[in-house]
N, C-alpha and C positions, 0 to 999 in steps of 0.2 A: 183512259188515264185515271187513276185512281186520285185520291183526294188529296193525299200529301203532295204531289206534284202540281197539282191544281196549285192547291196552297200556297208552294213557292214560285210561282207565273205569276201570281196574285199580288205576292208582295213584292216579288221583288220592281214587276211594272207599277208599284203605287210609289215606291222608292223614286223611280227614275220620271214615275210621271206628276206623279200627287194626287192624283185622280185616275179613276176609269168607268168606266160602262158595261154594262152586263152584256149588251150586245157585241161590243166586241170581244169579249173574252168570250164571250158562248163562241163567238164565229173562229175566233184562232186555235181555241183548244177543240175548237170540233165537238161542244158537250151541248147540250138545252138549256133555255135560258131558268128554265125552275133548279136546276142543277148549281148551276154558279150563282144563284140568287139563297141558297141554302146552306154553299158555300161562304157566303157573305155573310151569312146570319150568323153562321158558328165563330166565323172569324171576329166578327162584332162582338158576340160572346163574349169571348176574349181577350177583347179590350187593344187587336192590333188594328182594327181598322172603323170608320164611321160609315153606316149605312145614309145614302143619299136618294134621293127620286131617280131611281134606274140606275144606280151603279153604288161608288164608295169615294172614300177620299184619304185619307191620313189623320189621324186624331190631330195632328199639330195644324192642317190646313182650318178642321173644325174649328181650331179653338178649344179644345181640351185642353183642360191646367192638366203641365207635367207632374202634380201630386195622384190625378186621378188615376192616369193611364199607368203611373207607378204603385200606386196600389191594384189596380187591374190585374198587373200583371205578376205581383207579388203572392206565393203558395198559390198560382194560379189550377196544381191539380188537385189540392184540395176542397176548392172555390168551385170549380166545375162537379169533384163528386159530390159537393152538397148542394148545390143547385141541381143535379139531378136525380138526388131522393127526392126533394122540395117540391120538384116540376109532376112527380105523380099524383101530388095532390091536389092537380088544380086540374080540372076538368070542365067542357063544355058549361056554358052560361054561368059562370063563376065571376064575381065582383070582386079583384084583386086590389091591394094594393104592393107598391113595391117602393121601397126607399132608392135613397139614392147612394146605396154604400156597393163600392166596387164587388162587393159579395152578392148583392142581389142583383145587379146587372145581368151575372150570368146565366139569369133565366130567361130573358130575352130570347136570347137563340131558341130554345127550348119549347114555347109557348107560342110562336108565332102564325106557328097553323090554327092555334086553338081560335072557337068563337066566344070570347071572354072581354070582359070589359077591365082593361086596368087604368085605377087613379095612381098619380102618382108626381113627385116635387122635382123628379130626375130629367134633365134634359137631353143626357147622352141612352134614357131608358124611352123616351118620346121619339128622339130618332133612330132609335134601335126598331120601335115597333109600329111607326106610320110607313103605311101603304101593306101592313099584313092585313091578318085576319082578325086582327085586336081593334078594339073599340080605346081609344085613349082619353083619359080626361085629366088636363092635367093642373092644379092646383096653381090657383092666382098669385101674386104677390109682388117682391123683390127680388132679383136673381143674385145670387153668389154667385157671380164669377172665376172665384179660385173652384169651388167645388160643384160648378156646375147646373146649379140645383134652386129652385128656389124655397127661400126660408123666409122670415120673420112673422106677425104678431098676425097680419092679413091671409099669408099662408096657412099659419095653425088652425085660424077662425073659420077656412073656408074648408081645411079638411075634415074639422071634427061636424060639420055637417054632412056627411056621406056615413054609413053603417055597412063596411064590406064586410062580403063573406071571410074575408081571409086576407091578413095580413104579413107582408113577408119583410122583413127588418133584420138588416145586419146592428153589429153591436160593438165600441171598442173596448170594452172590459163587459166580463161575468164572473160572479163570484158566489157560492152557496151564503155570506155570512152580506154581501152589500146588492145584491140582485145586479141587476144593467147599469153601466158606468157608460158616459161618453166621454169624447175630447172637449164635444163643444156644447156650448147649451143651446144652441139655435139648433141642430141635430135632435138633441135630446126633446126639446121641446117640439120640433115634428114627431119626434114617434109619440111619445102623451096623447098628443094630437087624435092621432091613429089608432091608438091603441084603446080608447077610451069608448070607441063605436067599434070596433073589430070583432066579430063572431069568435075568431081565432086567431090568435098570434103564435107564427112561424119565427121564431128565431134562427137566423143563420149567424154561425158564427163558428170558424174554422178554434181547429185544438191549443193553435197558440195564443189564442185570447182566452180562453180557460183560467178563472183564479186570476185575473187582472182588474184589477183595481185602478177606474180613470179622476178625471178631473171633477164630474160630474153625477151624482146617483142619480137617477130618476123614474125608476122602476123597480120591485121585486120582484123574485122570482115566477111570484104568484099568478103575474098579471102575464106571462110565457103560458102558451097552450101545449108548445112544442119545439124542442130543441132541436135542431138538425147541424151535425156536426162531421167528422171527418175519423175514420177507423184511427186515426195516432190519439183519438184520445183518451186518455187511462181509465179500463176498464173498470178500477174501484172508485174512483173520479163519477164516472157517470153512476156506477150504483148509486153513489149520495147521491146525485140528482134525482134521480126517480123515487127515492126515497123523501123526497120533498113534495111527492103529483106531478113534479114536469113529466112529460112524455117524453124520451130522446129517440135520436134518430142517427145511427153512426155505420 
């Protein structure tokens, strides 16, 4: 049975049940349990399902705010092909970090074989990657409930004491003339945070946020190692960028 069909067994018993188990789905669709458990991880990807200890559940059983899983799943195949340039550069014993923006979620799937240590403020990125091959540490503080995540003043303080190899950060506005814009300043001041110790900063950020101008500046361009973006976006567009030192990646 190929994957797309897997897929829809998947979902449509999470529908009907709100939960399942890898064991019985290995045993019904007659597949190995490393199969349907890899199944899971793409699907988690994706932002349609929550990985749990030995199976899944339904974001809305989680307690996923309906903003996140609506961003998840919004340009979600531009979101997957930039997560999966992103995912080449992260290799064995690599100290990551990954925000909590529906855009870097979807390297979760991606990295879970890997032996890498990721920090990180995300709690749908914590249970995407306990019980893989990731080492998770995940940044103290207060929880935002709507977005999942935790933020404020304890969280900043306890991130910018780690120096990761490689920092991976979605964004909601970029612009050559205001650099990184957020919505929020509790976001914005986590990636500061981050970005302040980071060897390298990954910018993900799909073509429709390009030349958006948000609530918030809190970055230049300067302080981006590397843009990772999505082939819609305009070729003369990105010359200026590289024409500034960013590196892009489309």
């Amino acid at each position: 049975m190929n994957f797309q069909l897997r897929k829809h067994y998947i979902l449509t018993t999470l529908e009907q049940q709100r939960s399942l188990s890898v064991a019985e789905v290995a045993q019904h669709l007659k597949a190995t349990p490393i199969t349907i458990r890899r199944d899971l991880a793409q699907l988690a990807g994706q932002g349609l399902l929550v990985r749990t200890h030995g199976g899944a559940v339904l974001p809305s059983v989680a307690k996923h705010p309906v903003a996140f899983a609506r961003k998840a799943t919004a340009n979600s195949a531009q979101k997957e092909y930039i997560c999966r340039l992103a995912a080449r550069h992260i290799a064995d014993g690599d100290f990551i970090f990954i925000d909590c923006g529906s855009t870097t979620f979807q390297l979760c799937a991606l990295i879970r074989h890997l032996k890498i240590r990721v920090l990180t403020n995300s709690l749908p990125v914590l249970g995407a990657l306990v019980g893989s091959a990731v080492q998770v540490v995940l940044a103290g503080g207060e929880v935002d409930a709507e977005r999942q995540a935790v933020h404020g003043a304890t969280a900043a303080e306890h991130l910018r004491r780690y120096a990761v190899d490689k920092a991976f950060l979605g964004v909601d506005g970029l612009s050559l003339q205001r650099g990184l814009s957020a919505n929020s300043e509790q976001e914005a001041t986590i990636s500061q945070a981050v970005m302040a110790g980071a060897r390298h900063v990954f910018l993900l950020c799909d073509s429709s946020k390009l030349e958006q101008e948000k609530y918030v500046q809190f970055a230049p361009l300067s302080a981006v190692g590397t843009l990772v973006t999505d082939p819609q976006a305009p070729p003369a567009l990105m010359a200026q960028y590289r024409e500034t030192g960013l590196r892009v990646l489309c």
